[in-house]
C-alpha positions as CSV (number, residue, x, y, z in Angstrom):
1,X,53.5,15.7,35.8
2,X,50.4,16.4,33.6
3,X,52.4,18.8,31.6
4,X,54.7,15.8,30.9
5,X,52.1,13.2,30.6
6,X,50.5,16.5,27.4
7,X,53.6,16.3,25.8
8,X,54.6,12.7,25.5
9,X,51.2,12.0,24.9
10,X,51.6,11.7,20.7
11,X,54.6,9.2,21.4
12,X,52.3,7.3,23.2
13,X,49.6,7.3,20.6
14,X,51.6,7.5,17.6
15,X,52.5,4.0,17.7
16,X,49.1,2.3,19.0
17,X,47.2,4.2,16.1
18,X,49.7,2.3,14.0
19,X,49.2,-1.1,15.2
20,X,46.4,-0.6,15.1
21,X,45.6,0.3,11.4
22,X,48.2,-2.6,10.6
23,X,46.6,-5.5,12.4
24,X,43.1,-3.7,10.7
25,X,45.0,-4.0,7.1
26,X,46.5,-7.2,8.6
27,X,43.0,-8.9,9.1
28,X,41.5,-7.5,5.8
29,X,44.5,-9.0,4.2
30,X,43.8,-12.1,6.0
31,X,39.9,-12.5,4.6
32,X,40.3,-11.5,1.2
33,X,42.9,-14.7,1.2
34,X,46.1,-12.4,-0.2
35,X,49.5,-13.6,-0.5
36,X,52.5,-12.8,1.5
37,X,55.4,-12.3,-0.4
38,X,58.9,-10.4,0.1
39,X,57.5,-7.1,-1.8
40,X,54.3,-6.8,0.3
41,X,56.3,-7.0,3.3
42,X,58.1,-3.8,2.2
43,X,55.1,-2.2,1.5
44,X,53.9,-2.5,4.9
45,X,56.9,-1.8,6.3
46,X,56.5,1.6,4.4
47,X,53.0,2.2,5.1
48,X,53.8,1.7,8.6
49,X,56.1,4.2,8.9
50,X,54.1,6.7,6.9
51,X,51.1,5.7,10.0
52,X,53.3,6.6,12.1
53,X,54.7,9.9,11.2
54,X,51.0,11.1,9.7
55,X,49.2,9.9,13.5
56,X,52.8,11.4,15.2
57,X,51.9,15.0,13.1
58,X,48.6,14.6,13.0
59,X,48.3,14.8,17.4
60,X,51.6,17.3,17.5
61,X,49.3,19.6,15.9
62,X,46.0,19.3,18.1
63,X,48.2,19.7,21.0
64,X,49.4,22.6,19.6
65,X,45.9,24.3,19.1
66,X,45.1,26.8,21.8
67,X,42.9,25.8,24.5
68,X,38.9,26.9,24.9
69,X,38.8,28.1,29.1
70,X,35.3,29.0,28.4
């Protein structure tokens, strides 16, 4: 069961790390006042999906790294 929980685990995190950093973007967004039109929507959409796969790659690779038994 651990083994399963190891290797899921970036699916898991992936996508919190990405709503994350949007609703971060979101709220800076929100205090500098800027304006939500059709092309910054597509943007984000973008950027989310970039989040995702650079957190998704990003955790793939630490759990890759050899573990330290010492």
């Amino acid at each position: 069961m651990t083994n399963f929980i190891q290797r899921n685990m970036a699916l898991v995190l992936a996508p919190v790390m990405t709503a994350l950093a949007i609703a971060i973007y979101n709220l800076t967004c929100l205090l500098i006042r800027h304006h939500h039109t059709m092309l910054h929507d597509l943007h984000r959409a973008i950027g989310a999906i970039v989040l995702f796969i650079g957190f998704y790659g990003i955790i793939r690779y630490m759990q890759s790294l050899p573990e330290d038994d010492g």
